[in-house]
N, C-alpha and C positions, 0 to 999 in steps of 0.2 A: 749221920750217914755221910759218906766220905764220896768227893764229888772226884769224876771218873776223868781225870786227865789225859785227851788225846795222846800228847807225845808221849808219854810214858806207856802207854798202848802199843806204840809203834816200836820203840824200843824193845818192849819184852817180844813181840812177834819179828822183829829183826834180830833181835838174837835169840829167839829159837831157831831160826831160820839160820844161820852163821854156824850154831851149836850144833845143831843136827847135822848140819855139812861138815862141819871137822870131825865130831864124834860119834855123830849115829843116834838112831833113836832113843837105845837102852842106856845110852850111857850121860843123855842129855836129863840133866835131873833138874829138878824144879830151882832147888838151891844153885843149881851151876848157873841156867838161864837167868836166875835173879842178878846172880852177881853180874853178869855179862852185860844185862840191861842196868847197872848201877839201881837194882830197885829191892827191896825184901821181898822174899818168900811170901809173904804176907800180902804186899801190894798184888803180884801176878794173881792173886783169888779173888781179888776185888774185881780184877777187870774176866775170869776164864776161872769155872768151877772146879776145872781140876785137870789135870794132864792131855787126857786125852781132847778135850775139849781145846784146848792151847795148839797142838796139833795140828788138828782138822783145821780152825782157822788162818794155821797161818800155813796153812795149805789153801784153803782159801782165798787167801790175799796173793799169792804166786798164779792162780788162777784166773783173777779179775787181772793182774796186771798181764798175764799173756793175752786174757781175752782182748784190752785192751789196743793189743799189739798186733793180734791174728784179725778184726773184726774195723778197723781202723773209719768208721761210717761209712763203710763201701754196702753197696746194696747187690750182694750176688745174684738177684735175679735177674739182674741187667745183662749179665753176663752169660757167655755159652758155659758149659758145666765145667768142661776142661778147664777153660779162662781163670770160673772160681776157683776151684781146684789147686791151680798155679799159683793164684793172690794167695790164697791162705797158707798153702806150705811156703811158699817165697815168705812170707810173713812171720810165719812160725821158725824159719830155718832164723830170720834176726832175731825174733827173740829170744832164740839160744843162746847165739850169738851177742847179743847188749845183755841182757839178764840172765847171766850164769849160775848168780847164785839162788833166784828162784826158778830156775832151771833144774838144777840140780837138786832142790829142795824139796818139789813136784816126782820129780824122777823115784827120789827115796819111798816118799811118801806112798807113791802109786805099787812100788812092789811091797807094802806093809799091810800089816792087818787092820790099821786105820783106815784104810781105801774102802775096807769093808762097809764103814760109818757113813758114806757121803756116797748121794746119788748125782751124778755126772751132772745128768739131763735138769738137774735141779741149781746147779751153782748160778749160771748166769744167763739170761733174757739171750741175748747175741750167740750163745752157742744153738740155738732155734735155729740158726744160718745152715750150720753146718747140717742136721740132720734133715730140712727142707733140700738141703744139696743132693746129700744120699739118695734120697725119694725120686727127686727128680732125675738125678744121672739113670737109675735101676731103669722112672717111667718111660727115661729116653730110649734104654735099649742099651747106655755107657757100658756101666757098672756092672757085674755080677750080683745076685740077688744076695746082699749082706745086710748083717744090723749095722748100725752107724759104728760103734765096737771097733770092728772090722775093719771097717773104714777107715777109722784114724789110725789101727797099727797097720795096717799096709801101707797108708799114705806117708806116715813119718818116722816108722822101722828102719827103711835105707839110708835116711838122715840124721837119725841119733844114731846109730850105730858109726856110723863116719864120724858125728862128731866124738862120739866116747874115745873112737880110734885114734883122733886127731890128739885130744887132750892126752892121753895115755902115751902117744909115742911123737908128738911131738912136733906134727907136721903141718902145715898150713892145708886149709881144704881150697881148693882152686874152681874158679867158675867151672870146667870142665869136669872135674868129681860132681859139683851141686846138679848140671844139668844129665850126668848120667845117674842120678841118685833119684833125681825126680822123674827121668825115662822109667828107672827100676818100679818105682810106685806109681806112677799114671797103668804100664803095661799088667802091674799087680792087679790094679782095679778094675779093669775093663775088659771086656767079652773078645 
């Protein structure tokens, strides 16, 4: 039995992640990813049963490291709903921003038939934050009566969109874009 080497884990889920950003899902082939990671075909089966599996986790791992970045040991309940609200999109607008290319990784992934494979509410302990959020803004009277779903494409709809726009054509986003992107999604959310 052939014993499971971290970095070469990392390797193959960093260039799937790279591969799928240049070329796309259908075109990111097991043999392309090997090579990318300097590893055989063969190794990537030791560590991920088979495609779709390789996938999902390193969607996965684009997902633990935003959470990482959106959930930062802050304790939202401390906070008024709006306050949290502001932490975590401010949070999530950097992790766009410093991690691009699991940004982008995620972005693929979520408009794919793979999304189908993976339940949200199930990746990480800290995204509990967020959905306690929902409950509470609705119990306060904030929010519109939404699933958490909802919540997240309204809250950060006006924000990737800017930044797609940004990247696409070229522009810097300026504090004055971020704070009327977040007026756009605070006024989406609330009664």
């Amino acid at each position: 039995m052939r014993i499971k080497d971290k970095e070469k884990e990392k390797r193959i889920l960093i260039a799937t992640r790279d591969l799928v950003n240049d070329i796309g899902f259908k075109a990111a082939s097991m043999s392309k990813i090997a090579k990318a990671a300097s590893v055989s075909p063969a190794t990537i089966y030791l560590y991920f049963p088979n495609q779709e599996s390789l996938f999902i986790q390193t969607y996965l791992q684009a997902k633990f490291v935003m959470a990482d970045g959106i959930f930062k040991k802050v304790d939202f309940s401390e906070m008024t709903v709006r306050d949290a609200t502001e932490h975590i999109w401010k949070n999530y607008v950097s992790f766009m921003q410093k991690h691009t290319a699991f940004y982008c990784y995620f972005s693929q992934f979520a408009a794919s038939h793979f999304a189908l494979q993976v339940d949200c509410r199930n990746i990480d302990p800290r995204f509990e934050q967020l959905f306690s959020l929902v409950d509470r803004g609705i119990r306060e009277g904030l929010f519109r009566d939404m699933n958490w779903a909802m919540f997240w494409a309204s809250l950060i709809g006006p924000i990737e969109k800017l930044h797609r726009e940004a990247n696409a054509y070229q522009f810097k986003i300026t504090r004055p874009m971020l704070k009327t992107a977040f007026t756009m999604a605070w006024k989406s959310l609330t009664l």
